[in-house]
N, C-alpha and C positions, 0 to 999 in steps of 0.2 A: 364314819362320815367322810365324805367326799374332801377332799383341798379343791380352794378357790379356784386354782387352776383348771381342775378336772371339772370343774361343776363351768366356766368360762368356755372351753372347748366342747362340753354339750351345747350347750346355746347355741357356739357358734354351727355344728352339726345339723341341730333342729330348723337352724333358720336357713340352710342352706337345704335343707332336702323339702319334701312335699308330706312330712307328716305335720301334722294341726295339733297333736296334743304328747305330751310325753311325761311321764310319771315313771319317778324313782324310789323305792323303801327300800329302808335299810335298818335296823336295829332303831325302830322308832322314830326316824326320820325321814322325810316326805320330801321331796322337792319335785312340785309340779311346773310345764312349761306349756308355754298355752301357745299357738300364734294367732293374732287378731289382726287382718289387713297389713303382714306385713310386719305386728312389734311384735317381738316378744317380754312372754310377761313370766318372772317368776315370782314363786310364794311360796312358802313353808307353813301350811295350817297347823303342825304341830304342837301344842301349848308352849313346851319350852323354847323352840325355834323363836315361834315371836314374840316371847319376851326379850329375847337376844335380838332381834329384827328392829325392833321399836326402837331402842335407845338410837340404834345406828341409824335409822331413817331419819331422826329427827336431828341426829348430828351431821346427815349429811345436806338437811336444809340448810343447817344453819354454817356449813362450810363456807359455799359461794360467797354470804356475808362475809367473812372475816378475808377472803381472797380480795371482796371489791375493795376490800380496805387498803391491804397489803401494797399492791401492782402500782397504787398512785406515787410512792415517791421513786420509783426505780427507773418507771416512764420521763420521769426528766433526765434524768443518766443515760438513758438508752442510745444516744446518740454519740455519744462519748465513749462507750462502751461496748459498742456494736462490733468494732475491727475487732476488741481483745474478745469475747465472748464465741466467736466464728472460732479459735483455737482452741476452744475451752472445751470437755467433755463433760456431758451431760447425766448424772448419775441419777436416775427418773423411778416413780414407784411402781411395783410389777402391777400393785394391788389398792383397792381404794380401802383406807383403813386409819390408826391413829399411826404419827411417827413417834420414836422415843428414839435418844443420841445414846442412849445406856442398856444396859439388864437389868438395873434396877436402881431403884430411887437414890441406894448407897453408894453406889459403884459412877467411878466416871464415864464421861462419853468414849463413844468407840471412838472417835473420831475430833480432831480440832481444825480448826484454819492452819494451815503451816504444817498440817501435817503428811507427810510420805503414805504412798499406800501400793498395793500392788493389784491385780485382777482378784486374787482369793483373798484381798482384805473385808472384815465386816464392819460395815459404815454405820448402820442405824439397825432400827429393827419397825417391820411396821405391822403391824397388830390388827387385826382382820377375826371376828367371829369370835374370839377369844384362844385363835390360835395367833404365836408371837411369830416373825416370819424375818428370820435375819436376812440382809441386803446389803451382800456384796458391792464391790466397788467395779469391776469389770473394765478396769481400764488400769495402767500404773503412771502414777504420776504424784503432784503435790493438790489437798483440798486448798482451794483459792477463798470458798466461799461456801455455807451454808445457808440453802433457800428458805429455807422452815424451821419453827420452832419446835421445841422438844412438847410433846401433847399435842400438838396440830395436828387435825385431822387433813387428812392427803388423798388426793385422789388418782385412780389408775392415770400413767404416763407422767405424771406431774414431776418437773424437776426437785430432787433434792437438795444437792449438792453440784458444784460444777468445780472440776480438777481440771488443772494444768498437765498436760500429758508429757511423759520426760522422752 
């Protein structure tokens, strides 16, 4: 099967040229891309595919909810916060998917507030398709602050975490 990424840069392929339709198999795996005026649409008719597909559709409605929630008490801070945040680096999801601070339920988080880290440190992991996808820190510096909960679902570019860079 394809990684997010590879399956991300066909689309962006598809919608840049002048073909209308593109279809990929692969050992039982379908990924069709359609263009319609302009969007593109993908789907996986698969049976197992969208059993995998569903749960995530419906948790990605129900994402934006739990965001409009979030955003309202930071918005009073914002202003307060705005100089020190300009110096802060932004450690962002590659991938729209669940986060988790750990490897496993047992184990602690990769990462704390207060803690050092370097470019090849691993901060979180965020979980896409039922593949786990650890996420580097890309900067060296101190975690100031963690933006999301461990189970929250996270969407492409969305900040994580934000480091003070040394």
């Amino acid at each position: 099967m394809l990684k997010i990424q590879e399956i991300r840069e066909i689309i962006k392929l598809v919608d840049q040229s002048s073909v209308e339709e593109f279809t990929y198999e692969h050992d039982g795996s379908k990924i069709n891309l359609k263009k319609n005026n302009g969007v593109t649409v993908s789907a996986q008719p698969v049976v197992q595919a969208v059993e995998e597909v569903k749960p995530a559709a419906q948790a990605v409605q129900q994402a934006p909810v739990q965001e409009a929630a979030a955003p309202a008490q930071p918005e009073k801070e914002a202003p307060q916060a705005g100089a020190e945040d300009a110096n802060l680096h932004k450690i962002t999801s590659p991938m729209v998917g669940t986060f988790y601070q750990s490897s496993s339920p047992e184990s602690g988080p990769y990462v704390k507030v207060g803690d050092k880290v370097d470019e090849s440190s691993v901060v979180c992991i965020v979980e896409a398709m039922k593949l786990f996808n650890e996420i580097e820190a890309e900067a060296k510096g101190e975690i100031v602050e963690i933006l999301v909960k461990d189970g929250q679902l996270v969407e492409y570019g969305q900040p994580l975490f934000l480091v003070k860079p040394e």
